[in-house]
DOFI-227562 format. One record per residue (C-alpha): chain; y, z, x; residue number from 1. Coordinates in steps of 0.5 Angstrom, whole numbers. Example, Ala and Ser with C-alpha at 12.3 -4.5 7.8 and 13.67 -1.06 7.14 Angstrom:
<recs>
ch|north|up|east|i
A|-9|16|25|1 .
A|-2|14|27|2 .
</recs>
This chain:
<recs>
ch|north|up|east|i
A|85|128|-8|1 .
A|90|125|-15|2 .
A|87|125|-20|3 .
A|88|116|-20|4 .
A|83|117|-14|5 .
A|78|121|-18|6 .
A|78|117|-24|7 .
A|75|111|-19|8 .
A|70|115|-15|9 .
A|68|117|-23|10 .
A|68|109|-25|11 .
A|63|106|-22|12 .
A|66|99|-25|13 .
A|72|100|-23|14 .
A|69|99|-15|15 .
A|71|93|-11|16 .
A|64|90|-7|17 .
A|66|86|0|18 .
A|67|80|-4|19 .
A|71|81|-9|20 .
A|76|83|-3|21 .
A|75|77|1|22 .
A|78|73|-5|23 .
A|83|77|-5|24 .
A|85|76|2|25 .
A|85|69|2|26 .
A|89|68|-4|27 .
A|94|72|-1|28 .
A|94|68|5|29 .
A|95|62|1|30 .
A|100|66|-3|31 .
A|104|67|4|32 .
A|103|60|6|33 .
A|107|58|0|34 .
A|112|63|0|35 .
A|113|60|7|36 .
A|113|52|7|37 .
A|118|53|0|38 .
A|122|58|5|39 .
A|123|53|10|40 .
A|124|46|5|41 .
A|130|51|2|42 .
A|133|53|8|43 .
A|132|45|10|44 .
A|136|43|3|45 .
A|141|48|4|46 .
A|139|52|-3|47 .
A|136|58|-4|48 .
A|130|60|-2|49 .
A|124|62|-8|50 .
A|122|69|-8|51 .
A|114|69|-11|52 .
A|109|74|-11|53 .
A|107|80|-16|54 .
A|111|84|-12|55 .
A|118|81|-14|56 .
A|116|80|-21|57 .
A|119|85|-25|58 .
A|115|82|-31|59 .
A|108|81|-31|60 .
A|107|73|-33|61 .
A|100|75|-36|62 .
A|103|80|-40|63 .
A|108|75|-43|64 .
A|103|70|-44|65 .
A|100|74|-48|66 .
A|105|77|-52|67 .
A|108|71|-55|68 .
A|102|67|-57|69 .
A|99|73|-60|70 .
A|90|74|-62|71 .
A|87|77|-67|72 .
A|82|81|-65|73 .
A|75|78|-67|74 .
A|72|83|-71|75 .
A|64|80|-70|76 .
A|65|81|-61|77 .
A|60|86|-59|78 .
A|63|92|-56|79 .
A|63|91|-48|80 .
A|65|95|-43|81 .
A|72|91|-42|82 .
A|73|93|-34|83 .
A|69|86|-32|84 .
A|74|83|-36|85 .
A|80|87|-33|86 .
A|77|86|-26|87 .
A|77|78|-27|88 .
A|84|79|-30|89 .
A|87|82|-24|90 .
A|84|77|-20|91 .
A|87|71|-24|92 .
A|94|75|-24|93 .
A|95|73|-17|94 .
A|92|66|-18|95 .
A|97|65|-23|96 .
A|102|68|-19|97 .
A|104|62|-15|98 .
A|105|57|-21|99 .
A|112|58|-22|100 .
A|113|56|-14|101 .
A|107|50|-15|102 .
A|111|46|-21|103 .
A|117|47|-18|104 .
A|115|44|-11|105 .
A|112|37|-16|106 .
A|118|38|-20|107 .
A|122|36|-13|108 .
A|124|29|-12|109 .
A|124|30|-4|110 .
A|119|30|1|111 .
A|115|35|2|112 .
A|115|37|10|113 .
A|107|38|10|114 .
A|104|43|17|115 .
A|99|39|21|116 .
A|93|44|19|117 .
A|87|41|23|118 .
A|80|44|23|119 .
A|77|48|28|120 .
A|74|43|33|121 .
A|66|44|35|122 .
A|65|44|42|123 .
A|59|39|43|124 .
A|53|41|44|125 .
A|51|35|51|126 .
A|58|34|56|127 .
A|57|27|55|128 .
A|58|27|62|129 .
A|52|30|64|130 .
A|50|24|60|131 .
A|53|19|64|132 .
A|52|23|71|133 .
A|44|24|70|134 .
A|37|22|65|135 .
A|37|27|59|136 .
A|31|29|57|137 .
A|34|29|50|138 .
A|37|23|50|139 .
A|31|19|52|140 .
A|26|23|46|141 .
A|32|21|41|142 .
A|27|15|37|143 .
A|31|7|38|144 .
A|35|6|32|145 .
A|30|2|27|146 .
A|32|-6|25|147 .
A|31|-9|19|148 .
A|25|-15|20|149 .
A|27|-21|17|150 .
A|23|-23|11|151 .
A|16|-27|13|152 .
A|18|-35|12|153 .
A|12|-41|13|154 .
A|12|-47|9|155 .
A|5|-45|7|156 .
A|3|-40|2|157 .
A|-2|-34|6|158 .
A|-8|-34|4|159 .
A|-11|-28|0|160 .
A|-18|-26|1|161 .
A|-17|-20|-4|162 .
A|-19|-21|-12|163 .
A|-13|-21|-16|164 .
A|-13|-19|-24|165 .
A|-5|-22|-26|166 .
A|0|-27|-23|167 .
A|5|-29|-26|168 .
A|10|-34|-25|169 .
A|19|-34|-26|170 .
A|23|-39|-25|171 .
A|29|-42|-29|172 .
A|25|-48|-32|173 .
A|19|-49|-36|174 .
A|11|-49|-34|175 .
A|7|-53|-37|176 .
A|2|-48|-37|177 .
A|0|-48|-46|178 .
A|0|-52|-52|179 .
A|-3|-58|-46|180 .
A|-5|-65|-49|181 .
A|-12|-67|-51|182 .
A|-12|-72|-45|183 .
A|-8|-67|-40|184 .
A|-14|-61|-42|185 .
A|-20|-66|-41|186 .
A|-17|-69|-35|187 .
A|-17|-62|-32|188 .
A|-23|-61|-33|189 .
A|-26|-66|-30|190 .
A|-22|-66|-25|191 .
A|-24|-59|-23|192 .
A|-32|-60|-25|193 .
A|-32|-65|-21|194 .
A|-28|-63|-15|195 .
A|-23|-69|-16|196 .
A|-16|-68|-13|197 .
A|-12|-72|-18|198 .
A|-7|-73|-13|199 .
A|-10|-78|-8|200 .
A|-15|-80|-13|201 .
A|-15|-87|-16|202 .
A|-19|-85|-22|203 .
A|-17|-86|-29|204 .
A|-15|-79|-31|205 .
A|-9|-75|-32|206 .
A|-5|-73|-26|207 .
A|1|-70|-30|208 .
A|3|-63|-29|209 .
A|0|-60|-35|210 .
A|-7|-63|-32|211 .
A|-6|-61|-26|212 .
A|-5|-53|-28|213 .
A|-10|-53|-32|214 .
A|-15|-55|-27|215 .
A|-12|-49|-23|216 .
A|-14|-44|-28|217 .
A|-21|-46|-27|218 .
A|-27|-42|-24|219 .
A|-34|-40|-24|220 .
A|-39|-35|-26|221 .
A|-46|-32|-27|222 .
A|-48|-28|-31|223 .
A|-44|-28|-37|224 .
A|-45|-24|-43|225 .
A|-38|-24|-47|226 .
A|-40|-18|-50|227 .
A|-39|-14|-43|228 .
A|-33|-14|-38|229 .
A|-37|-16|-31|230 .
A|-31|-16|-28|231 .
A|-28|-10|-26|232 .
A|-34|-7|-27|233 .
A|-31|0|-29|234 .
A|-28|-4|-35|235 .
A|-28|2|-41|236 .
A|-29|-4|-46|237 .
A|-36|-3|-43|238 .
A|-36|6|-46|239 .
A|-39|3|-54|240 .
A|-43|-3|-51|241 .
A|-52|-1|-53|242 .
A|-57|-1|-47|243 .
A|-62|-8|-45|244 .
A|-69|-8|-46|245 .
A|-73|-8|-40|246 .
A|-75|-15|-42|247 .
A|-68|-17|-43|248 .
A|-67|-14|-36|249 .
A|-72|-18|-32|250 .
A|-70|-24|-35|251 .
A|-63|-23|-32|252 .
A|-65|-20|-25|253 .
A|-70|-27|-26|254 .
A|-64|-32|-27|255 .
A|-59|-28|-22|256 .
A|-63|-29|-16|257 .
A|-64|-37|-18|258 .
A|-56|-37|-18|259 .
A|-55|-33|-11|260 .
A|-60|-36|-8|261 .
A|-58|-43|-10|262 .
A|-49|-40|-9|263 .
A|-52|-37|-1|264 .
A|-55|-45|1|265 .
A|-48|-48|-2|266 .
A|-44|-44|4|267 .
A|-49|-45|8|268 .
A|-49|-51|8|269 .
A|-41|-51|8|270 .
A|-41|-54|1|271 .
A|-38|-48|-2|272 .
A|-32|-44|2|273 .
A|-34|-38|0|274 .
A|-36|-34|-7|275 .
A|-36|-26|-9|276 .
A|-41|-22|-11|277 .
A|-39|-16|-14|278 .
A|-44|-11|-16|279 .
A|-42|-3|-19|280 .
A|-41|0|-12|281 .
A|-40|-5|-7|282 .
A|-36|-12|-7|283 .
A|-39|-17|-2|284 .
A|-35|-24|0|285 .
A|-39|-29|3|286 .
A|-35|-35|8|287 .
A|-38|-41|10|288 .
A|-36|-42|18|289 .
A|-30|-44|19|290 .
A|-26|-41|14|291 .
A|-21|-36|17|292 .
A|-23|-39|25|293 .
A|-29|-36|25|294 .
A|-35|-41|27|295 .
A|-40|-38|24|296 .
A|-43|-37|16|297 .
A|-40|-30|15|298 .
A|-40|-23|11|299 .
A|-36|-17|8|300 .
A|-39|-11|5|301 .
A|-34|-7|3|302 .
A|-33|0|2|303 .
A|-40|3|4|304 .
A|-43|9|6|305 .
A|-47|12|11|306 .
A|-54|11|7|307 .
A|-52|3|5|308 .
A|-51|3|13|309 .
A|-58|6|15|310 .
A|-61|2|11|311 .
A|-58|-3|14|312 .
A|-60|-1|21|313 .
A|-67|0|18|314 .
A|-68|-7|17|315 .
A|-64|-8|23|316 .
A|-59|-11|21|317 .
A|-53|-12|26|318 .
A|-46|-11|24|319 .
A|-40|-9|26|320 .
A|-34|-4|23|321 .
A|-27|-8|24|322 .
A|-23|-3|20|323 .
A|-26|3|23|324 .
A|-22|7|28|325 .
A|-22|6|35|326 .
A|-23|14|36|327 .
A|-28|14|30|328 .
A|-32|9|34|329 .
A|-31|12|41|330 .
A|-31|6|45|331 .
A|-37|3|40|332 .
A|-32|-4|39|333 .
A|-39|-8|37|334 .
A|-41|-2|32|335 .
A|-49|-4|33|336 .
A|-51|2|28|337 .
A|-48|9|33|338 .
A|-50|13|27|339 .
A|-56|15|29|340 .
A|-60|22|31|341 .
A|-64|25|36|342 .
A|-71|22|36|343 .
A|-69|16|32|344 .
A|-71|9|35|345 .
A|-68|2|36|346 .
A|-62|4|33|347 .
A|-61|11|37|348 .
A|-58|12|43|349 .
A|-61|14|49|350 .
A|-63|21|50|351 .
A|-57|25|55|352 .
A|-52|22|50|353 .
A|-55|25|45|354 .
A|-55|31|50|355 .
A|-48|32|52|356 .
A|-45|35|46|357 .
A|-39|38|48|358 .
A|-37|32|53|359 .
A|-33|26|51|360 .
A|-36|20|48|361 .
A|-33|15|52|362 .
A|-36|17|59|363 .
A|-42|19|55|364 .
A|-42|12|53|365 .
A|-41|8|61|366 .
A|-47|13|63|367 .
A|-51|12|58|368 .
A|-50|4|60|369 .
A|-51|7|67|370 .
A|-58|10|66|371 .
A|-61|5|62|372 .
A|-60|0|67|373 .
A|-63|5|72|374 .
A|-69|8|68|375 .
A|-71|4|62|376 .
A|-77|10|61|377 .
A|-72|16|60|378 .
A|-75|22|57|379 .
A|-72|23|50|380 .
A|-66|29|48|381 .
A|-71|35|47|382 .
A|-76|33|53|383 .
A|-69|33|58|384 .
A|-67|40|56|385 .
A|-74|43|56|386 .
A|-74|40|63|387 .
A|-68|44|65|388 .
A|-72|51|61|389 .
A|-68|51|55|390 .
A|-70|55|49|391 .
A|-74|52|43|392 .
A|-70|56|39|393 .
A|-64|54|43|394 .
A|-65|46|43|395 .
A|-66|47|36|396 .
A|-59|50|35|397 .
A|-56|45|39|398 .
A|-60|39|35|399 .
A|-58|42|28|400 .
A|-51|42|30|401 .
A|-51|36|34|402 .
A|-54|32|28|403 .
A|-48|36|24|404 .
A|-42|34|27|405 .
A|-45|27|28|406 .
A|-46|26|20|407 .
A|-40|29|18|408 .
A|-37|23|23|409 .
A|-41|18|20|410 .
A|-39|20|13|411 .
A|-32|21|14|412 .
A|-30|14|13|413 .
A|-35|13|6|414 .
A|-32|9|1|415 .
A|-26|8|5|416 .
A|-23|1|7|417 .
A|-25|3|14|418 .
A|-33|2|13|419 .
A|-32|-4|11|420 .
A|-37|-8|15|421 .
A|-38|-15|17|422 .
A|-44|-20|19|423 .
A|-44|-25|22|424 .
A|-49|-31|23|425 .
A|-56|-31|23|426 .
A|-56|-24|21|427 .
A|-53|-27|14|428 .
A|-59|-29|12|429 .
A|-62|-22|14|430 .
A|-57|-19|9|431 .
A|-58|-24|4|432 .
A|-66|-22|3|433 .
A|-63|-15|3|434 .
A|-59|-15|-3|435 .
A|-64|-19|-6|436 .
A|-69|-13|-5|437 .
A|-65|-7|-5|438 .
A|-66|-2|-10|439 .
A|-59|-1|-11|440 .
A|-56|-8|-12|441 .
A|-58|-7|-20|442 .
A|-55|-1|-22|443 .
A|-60|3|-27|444 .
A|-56|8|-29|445 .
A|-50|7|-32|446 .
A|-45|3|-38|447 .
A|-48|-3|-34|448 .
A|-55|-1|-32|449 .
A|-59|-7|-31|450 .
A|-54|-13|-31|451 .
A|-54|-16|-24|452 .
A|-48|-16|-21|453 .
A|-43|-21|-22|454 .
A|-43|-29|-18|455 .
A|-35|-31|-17|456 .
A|-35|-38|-13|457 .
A|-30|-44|-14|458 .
A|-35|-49|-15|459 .
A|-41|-50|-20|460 .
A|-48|-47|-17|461 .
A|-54|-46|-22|462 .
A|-54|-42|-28|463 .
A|-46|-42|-27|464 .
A|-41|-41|-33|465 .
A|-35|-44|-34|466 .
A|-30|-39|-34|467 .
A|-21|-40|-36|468 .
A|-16|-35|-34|469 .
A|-11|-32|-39|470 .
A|-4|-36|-40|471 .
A|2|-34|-43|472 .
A|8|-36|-43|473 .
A|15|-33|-45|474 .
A|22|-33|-45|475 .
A|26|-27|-41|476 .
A|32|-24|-40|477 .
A|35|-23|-33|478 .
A|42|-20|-31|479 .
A|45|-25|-36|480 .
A|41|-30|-35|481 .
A|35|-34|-38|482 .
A|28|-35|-33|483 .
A|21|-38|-36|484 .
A|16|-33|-35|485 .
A|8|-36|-35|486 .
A|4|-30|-34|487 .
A|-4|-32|-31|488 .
A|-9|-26|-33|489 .
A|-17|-26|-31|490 .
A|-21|-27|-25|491 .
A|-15|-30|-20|492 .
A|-19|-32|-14|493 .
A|-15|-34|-7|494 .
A|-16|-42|-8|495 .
A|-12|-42|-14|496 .
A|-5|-38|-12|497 .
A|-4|-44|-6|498 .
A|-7|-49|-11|499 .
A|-1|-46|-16|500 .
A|4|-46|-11|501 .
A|2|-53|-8|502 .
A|4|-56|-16|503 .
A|11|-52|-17|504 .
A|14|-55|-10|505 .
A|13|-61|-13|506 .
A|18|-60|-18|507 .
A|22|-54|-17|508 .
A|27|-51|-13|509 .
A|26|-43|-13|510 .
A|21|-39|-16|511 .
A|18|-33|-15|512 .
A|10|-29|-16|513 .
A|8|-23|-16|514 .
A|1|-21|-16|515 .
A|-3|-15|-18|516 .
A|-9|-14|-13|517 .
A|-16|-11|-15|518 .
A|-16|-5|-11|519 .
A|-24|-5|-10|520 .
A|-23|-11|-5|521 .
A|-17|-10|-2|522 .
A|-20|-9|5|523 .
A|-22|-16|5|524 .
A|-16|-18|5|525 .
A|-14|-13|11|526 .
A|-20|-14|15|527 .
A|-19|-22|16|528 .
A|-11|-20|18|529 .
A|-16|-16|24|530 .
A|-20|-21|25|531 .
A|-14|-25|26|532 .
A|-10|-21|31|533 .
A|-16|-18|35|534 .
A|-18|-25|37|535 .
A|-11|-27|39|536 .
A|-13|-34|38|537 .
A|-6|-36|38|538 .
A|-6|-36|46|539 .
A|-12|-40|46|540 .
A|-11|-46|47|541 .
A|-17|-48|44|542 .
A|-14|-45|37|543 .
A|-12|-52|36|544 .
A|-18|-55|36|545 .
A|-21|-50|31|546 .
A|-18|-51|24|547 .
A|-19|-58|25|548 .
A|-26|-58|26|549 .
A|-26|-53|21|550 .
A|-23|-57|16|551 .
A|-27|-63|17|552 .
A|-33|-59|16|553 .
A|-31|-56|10|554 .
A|-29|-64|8|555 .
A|-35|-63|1|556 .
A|-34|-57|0|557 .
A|-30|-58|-7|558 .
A|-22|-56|-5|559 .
A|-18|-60|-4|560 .
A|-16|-62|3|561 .
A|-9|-58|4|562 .
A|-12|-51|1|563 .
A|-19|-53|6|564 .
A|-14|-53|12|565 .
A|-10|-47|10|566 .
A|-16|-43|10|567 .
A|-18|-45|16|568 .
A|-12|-42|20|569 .
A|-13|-37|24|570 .
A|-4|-36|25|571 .
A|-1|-28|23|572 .
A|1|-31|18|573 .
A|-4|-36|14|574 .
A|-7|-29|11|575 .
A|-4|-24|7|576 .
A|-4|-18|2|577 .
A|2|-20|-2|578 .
A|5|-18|-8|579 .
A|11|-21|-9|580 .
A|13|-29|-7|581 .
A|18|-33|-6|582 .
A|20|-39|-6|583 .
A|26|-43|-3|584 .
A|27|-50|-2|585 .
A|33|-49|2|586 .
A|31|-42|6|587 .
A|25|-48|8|588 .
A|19|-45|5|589 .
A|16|-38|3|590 .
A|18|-31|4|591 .
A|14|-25|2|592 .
A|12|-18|2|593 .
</recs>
């Protein structure tokens, strides 16, 4: 062994790993490949060919950098072992070696004859024969290239039956929406209160733009304490607000059943299209018949749970669960109270239901039709499987886990938008003495304890406040360009967006809304879209018929005729959560998303 291979084995530092000599294979392939092409470009030019590489350097172009451009040495460096930065040098000598050959070959005028280097080809994975010859699974389980949707378009502005908290407005002229006349504020307002519509009206008022906007940024509302936020009713400006005295709480549970009673028989009457009852834990939209294609007095409760929901059922309280999933409900599409027990009583189902645990819901359902049409006097769950020799302990077993399962089913979609719950006809009535009773209606705990809860309706009822919303208008700046900007904030309710859209048509060329929605009644706006498209009413030919009866109805109810007709549409399109409209004359309409 020489004395240089001793020296390596004795500095490890000195040691090249395999990656070190991977680089140095590939810059001296690509070092030869120079040499080659300038080899061939001299012998094509008749000159003589270039000779690069270290080897037939006798001077080391490092070296010579370095000597003529000496450095002093900097007296603060650490002091480092040096053969990281020898081994780095070595590996940018043979970079650097090749320079001379690379400024010669740019500093040639003639063109360069280039090899055709092409990349290695991958063998396809699928023969593309094979593909056209038979059915490949691969290619049919490939999913369809998704498609843009065009934007929605309708004349008509959509309905929506959520609450809104701000709509602001954009366009590129001015909206007379503040600093009104006296005569444009008083005309408003008289027009809204007594359900005029300044348009068709031959009366005396103002039917200038200015008036008419005001009247749409009209409503009404019961109970009204300015020192409290009602609505949202998680308002934070409530955190510093004192209790109520116990007098000052009865006299408000006293004059809140006055205000709903008097606002129920208003809708009932189709003299009111709909109002909003919004307590601390649930909101409740009330609809009269016609409105949204259904032909009866209506209700939405949203969100519940499975306690609001045996209440219900103990009052005996028909409803139905249009947001619930189909495999939640297990075939019960009418959802008349499925959350029972065994050994409940007219909300239970029959007794070899409740049984066959481990069986599938949907066939348990087609026999229990089957049996109860056979045997109205069947036996309950724990008397069937004692006539079969059951334990006791082993029915209890099977009961405790059965009652289980079935509860965690039930609460499973608690406080969501799928326990939203609808009620229709006379069972409206029934839900109305209920909320009137309820212990739950009135909160007795809470930043709002023992206020009622809030009354939100379109036209004037007992004890109602009149209320305005919030207008501000600016100016804004968008790419480059100078847009009006009105911004509308409070208690936007589904008449006004239509009745805002109706005025800006009239007078503008393009604009655009944009909403923020109030997320406690987003499903309601969701469970109209459902009712809509599970009745198909767009292939019933009687479909027609219906928003006119509707509208005719609806002729007192204090809307005008043309946000009357639109909410009686029972079109894919007439209802829908927007957040943002837009408005084109020349596109023919609204689009939105």
């Amino acid at each position: 062994m020489n004395s240089n291979t001793e020296g390596i084995l004795s500095n490890p530092s000195q040691w090249k790993r395999p990656e070190d000599i991977l680089k140095m294979q590939r810059l001296k392939r690509k070092q030869r490949a120079l040499q080659d092409r300038m080899n061939n470009h001299s012998k094509a030019s008749g000159t003589q060919s270039i000779q690069t590489g270290s080897s037939g350097n006798s001077e080391d172009p490092i070296v010579n950098r370095f000597e003529a451009n000496t450095k002093r040495k900097n007296p603060f460096s650490r002091n480092v072992d040096p053969a990281p930065k020898r081994q780095k040098e070595a590996h940018s000598s043979e970079l650097d070696a090749g320079e001379d050959t690379v400024f010669s070959l740019l500093s040639k005028p003639q063109t360069v004859v280039v090899p055709n280097l092409e990349a290695p080809q991958t063998k396809a994975a699928i023969d593309p024969r094979f593909l056209q010859d038979q059915h490949c699974p691969v290619a049919q389980s490939l999913p369809p290239e998704l498609e843009e949707e065009p934007p929605k378009m309708s004349k008509l502005a959509p309905i929506h039956w959520s609450i809104k908290s701000k709509l602001r407005i954009i366009c590129r002229t001015p909206i007379p929406g503040t600093n009104l006349k006296t005569n444009q504020e008083a005309s408003g307002l008289t027009s809204f209160v007594r359900c005029i519509d300044s348009k068709e009206s031959s009366t005396g008022l103002d039917i200038s733009p200015g008036a008419r906007f005001y009247q749409a940024t009209l409503y009404w509302q019961h109970p009204y304490l300015p020192w409290f936020t009602l609505f949202p009713r998680n308002s934070r400006n409530n955190h510093t607000q004192t209790p109520l005295d116990e007098s000052v709480r009865a006299v408000l549970a006293k004059e809140w059943i006055i205000s709903f009673r008097n606002l129920f028989q208003l809708v009932r009457a189709r003299h009111c299209p709909y109002f909003y009852l919004c307590a601390n834990s649930f909101t409740v939209l009330f609809r009269a018949a016609g409105i949204g294609g259904r032909v009866e007095t209506h209700a939405l409760l949203t969100p519940t749970t499975r306690g609001m929901r045996a209440a219900l059922k103990q009052e005996e309280i028909e409803f139905t669960m249009p947001m619930k999933k189909a495999a939640q409900t297990a075939g019960d599409n009418l959802n008349r109270s499925s959350e029972s027990g065994i050994g409940n009583s007219s909300f239970s189902n029959s007794s070899e239901e409740q049984s066959q645990t481990t069986t599938n819901e949907e066939t348990a359902d087609r026999s229990l039709e089957a049996d109860a049409d056979e045997d109205d006097d069947d036996m309950d769950g724990e008397q069937w499987l004692e006539s079969l020799g059951v334990d006791a302990a082993e029915i209890r077993k099977i009961s405790d886990n059965h009652s289980k399962k079935q509860q965690q089913r039930e609460c499973g979609a608690d406080y969501s938008d799928q326990s939203l719950v609808l009620i229709e006809g006379p069972e409206c009535q029934a839900f109305f003495n209920f909320l009137l009773n309820a212990k739950s209606t009135i909160a007795k705990v809470g930043r709002l304890a023992g206020i009622p809860p809030t009354l939100l309706a379109p036209v004037s009822f007992a004890g109602a406040t009149l209320r305005t919303l919030q207008t501000r208008s600016t100016k804004i700046q968008m790419d480059g360009e100078e847009y009006h900007s009105t911004e509308l904030q409070g208690v936007i309710l589904p008449h006004i967006l239509p009745y805002v859209t109706d005025l800006l048509c009239e007078s503008k060329d393009k604009f655009s809304v944009t909403l923020a929605t109030v997320p406690s009644t987003t499903a309601l706006c969701d469970a109209s879209q459902r009712l809509i498209s599970d009745s198909d009413k767009e292939n019933d030919a009687s479909a027609l018929a219906g928003p006119v009866f509707g509208k005719e109805n609806l002729s007192d109810c204090g809307l005008n005729k043309r946000i009357v007709e639109n909410m009686c549409r029972a079109t894919k399109d007439s209802v829908f959560d927007t957040e943002r409209l837009l408005y084109s004359q020349e596109a023919g309409g609204f689009s939105w998303s």
